[in-house]
N, C-alpha and C positions, 0 to 999 in steps of 0.2 A: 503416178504411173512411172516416173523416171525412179521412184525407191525401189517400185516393182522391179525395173528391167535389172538394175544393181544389183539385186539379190538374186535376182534370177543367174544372172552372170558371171553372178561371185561364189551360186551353190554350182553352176555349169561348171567353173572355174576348177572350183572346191574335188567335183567327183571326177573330173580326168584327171586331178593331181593324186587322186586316192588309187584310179588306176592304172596309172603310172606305176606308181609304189607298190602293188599288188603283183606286176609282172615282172618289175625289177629285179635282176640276175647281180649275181655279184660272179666275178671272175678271179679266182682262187689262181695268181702269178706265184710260183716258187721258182725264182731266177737268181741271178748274179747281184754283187752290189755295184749301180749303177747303170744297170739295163730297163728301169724302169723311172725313167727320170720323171719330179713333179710336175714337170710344163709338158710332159706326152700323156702323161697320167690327164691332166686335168683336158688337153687337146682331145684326148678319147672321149672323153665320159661328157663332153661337152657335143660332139658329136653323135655319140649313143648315149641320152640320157637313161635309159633304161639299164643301162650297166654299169656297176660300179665296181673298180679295182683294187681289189685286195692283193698283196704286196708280202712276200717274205724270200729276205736276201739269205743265202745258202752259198754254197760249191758242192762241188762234184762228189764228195764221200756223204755228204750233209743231205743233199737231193735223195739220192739212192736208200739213205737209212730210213729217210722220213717215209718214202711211197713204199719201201720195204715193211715197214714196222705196220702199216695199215692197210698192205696188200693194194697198194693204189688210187687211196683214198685221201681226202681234205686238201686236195687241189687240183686243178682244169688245165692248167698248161707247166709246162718245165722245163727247163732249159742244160741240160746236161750236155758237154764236150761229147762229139763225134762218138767215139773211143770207150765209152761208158755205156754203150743202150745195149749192142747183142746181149752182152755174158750175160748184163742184170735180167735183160728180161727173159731170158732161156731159165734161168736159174727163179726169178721170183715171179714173174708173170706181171710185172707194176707199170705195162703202157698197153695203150691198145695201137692199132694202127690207124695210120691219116687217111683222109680221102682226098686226095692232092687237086680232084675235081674243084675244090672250096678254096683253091689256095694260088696267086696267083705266081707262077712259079716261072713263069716268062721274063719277072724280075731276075731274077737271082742268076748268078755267075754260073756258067755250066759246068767249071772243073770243081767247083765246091758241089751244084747238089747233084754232081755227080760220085763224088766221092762219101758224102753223105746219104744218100741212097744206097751206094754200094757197101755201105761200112752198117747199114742200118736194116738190112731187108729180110726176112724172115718169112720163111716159107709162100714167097712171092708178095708177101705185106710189106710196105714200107711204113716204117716207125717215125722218122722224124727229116726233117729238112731245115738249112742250115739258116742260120743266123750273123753271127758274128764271128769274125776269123782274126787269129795273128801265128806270131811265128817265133821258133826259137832260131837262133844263128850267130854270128859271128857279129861282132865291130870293130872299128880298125882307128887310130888318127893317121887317114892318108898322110898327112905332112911328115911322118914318122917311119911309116909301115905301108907304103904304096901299091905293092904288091900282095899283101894281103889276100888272101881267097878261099882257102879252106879249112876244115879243120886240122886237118893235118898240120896246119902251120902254127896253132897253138903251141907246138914241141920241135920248132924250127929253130937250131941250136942259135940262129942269128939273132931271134929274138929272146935268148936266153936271159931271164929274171925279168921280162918286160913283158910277160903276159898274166892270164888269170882267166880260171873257170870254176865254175860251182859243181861239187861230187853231189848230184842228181843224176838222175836217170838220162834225162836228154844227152850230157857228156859221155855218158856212153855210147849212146844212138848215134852220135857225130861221129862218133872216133872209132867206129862199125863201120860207118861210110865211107871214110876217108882210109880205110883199108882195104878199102874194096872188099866190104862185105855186104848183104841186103838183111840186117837184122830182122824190119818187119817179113821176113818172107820165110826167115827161118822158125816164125813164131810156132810154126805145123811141125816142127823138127823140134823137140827141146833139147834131145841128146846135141843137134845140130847147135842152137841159140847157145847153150853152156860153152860150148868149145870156143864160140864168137866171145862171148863171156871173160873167158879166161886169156883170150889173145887181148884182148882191148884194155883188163886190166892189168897186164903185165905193160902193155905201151904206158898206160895212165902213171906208173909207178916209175917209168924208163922216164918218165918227162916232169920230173916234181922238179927237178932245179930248174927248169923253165919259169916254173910259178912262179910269180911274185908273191901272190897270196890267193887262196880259194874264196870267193867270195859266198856272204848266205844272203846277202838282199842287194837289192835294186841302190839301196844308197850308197854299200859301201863301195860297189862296181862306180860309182859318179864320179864316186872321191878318189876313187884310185884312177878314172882315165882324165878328171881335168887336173887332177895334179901333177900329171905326166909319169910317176910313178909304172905305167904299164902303157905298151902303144897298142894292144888288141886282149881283146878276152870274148869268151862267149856270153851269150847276152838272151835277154828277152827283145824283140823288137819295140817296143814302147819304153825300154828304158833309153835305147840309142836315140829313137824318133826325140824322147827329152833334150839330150845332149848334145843333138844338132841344131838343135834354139840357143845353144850358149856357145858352141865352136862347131863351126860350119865344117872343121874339116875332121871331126868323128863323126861317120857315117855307119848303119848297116850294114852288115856285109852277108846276102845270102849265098849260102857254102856252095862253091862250086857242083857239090853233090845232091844239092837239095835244101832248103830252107824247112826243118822238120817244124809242120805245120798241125793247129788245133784250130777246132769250129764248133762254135757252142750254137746249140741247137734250139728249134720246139719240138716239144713230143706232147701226146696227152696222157695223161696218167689213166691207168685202168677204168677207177671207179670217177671221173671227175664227171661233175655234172652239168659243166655249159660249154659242152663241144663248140656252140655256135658261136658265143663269144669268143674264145679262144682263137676259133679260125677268124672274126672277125680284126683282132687286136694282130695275128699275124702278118693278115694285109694291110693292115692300119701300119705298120711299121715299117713295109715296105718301099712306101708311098717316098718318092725322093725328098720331098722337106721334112720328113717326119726321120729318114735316115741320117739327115743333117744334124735333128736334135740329139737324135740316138747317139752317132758319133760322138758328138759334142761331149756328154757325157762318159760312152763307155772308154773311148781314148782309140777301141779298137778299129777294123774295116770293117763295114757290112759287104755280107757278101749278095752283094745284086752289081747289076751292072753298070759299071762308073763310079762304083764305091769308095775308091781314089779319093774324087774331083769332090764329093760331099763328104770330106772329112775338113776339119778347121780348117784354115791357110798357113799355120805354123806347121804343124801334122805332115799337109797334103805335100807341100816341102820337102819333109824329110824321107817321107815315101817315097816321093818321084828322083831323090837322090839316091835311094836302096834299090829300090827293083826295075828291072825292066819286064817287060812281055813275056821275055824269055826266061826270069826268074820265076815269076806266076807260074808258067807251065812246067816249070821244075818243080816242084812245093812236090815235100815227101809228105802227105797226110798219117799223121799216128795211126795206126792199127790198132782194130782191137784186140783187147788184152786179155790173153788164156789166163786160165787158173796156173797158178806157179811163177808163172813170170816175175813178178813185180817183187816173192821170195828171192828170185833167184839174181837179180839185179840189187835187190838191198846186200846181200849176201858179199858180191863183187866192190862194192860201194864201204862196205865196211872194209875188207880190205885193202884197199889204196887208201883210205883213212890214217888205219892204222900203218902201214910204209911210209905215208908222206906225212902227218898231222897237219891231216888236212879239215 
């Protein structure tokens, strides 16, 4: 009788483990590298055993080509920068829209998904809602450069051969500002944008003996402000948030004008096939110790509420010595990008290149 009930128990056992696996979804993740860390992976699928997470790290040009190439197809959630959904899906058709009803969005920070909705909405559809945010800006060694605050002060003769920026597009977008111009708003104008163009590349060229050197990465910007070689440059904010772990007095510095800001997204890809999971892994991540992991990992803020306070305690540090309340509500959010533009910015870019060798 007791071999009976065994077997009984072990075929019981045996066919809800078969129908498990018969209903089992897999969730097709095309993300960032480091947005899908293995201890949240394993914390989901542990909590929905029914779902299992499939995983492929991309960017923003690598996203768009892949749902482009299959019309929206061979994955369920993605994560593309603000800045990237209108043009691609006017143009290829490769997301469908959210039903924000599934989504718990009482988390998340109002000036992000507000800016995310506005930057995302399509014929009254909204595309996607925000995820993770950081900033491009300024850094300074107060003990050096006190005063420090805007762009403009990159080309502050006082600071002459003691700064450094990277010939990217963002140094443009800075030194727009800091002229009192509104580049994202001239995007609607291009005769407009080219003239902004042309003024910001004549100052960029007026300020090459300020440089010390143009940097092209995050390490060699380290090497130049802890060796003192330079008291401010523009920066990524996560390189700065580093180098206030090693000298307390290189801080962030968001530009008096704005801290030009990016927020990597969810969206659902056109043809993906487990809407539900998707939306379930978006609240999954929401969840405040689940944002702690996320953090941990992406380096960046989540943007929900208090996103600060659940970042590391090295991190959260360096944050609360960069922004105030008052900087958060400055944050210039990237615009989306017409056709032409990004031509007509590499264009300007080769230019000062070529005048400074840079």
């Amino acid at each position: 009788m007791l071999f009976k009930h065994a077997l009984s128990g072990l075929l019981t056992a045996t066919l809800l483990s078969s129908a498990v696996a018969a209903n089992a979804e897999t969730l097709r993740l095309l993300t960032w590298g480091s947005y899908a860390p293995d201890e949240l992976i394993d914390k989901f699928e542990a909590k929905y055993p029914d779902i299992t997470v499939e995983v492929t790290f991309s960017n923003n040009e690598e996203m768009i080509a892949k749902l482009r190439a299959t019309g929206g197809a061979g994955f369920d959630l993605a994560q593309p920068s603000h800045d990237r959904i209108f043009a691609a899906q006017l143009e290829y058709d490769i997301y469908k829209p959210l039903d924000l009803s599934k989504i718990d969005t009482s988390r998340m920070t109002e000036v992000h998904l507000n800016s995310v909705k506005e930057n995302t909405t399509i014929e009254g559809e909204v595309y996607a809602v925000p995820h993770q945010w950081g900033t491009s800006g300024l850094m300074a060694d107060k003990s050096k450069a006190p005063d420090f605050a805007g762009w403009g002060d990159l080309c502050d003769p006082k600071y002459k051969g003691k700064t450094s920026m990277r010939l990217k597009r963002t140094i443009l977008l800075g030194t727009a500002y800091a002229m009192g111009e509104d580049p994202f708003a001239a995007y609607s104008d291009l005769d407009k944008y080219q003239e902004i163009l042309d003024k910001v590349t004549d100052k960029l060229i007026e300020c090459k003996d300020n440089i010390k050197a143009y940097w092209k990465g995050g390490d060699d910007l380290s090497a130049l402000m802890l060796s003192g070689e330079i008291v401010a440059s523009e920066t990524w904010d996560s390189t700065a948030y580093k180098l206030y772990g090693e000298n307390p007095n290189i801080v962030f510095v968001p530009p008096e004008t704005g801290a030009l800001t990016w927020i990597d997204t969810f969206v659902l890809p056109r043809k993906g096939k487990a809407d539900e999971a998707a939306y379930k892994w978006i609240n999954f991540v929401l969840e405040p110790e689940n944002v702690a992991i996320m953090s941990a990992s992406t380096g960046a803020i989540a943007a929900v509420v208090g996103g600060n306070d659940l970042l590391p305690e090295d991190k959260k540090a360096a944050v609360n010595a960069a922004f105030t309340d008052a900087d958060i509500e400055n944050l210039k959010f990237f615009a989306n990008i017409p056709p032409g533009v990004e031509d007509m910015e590499g264009k300007a870019l080769e230019k000062i290149k070529a005048a400074t060798g840079g």
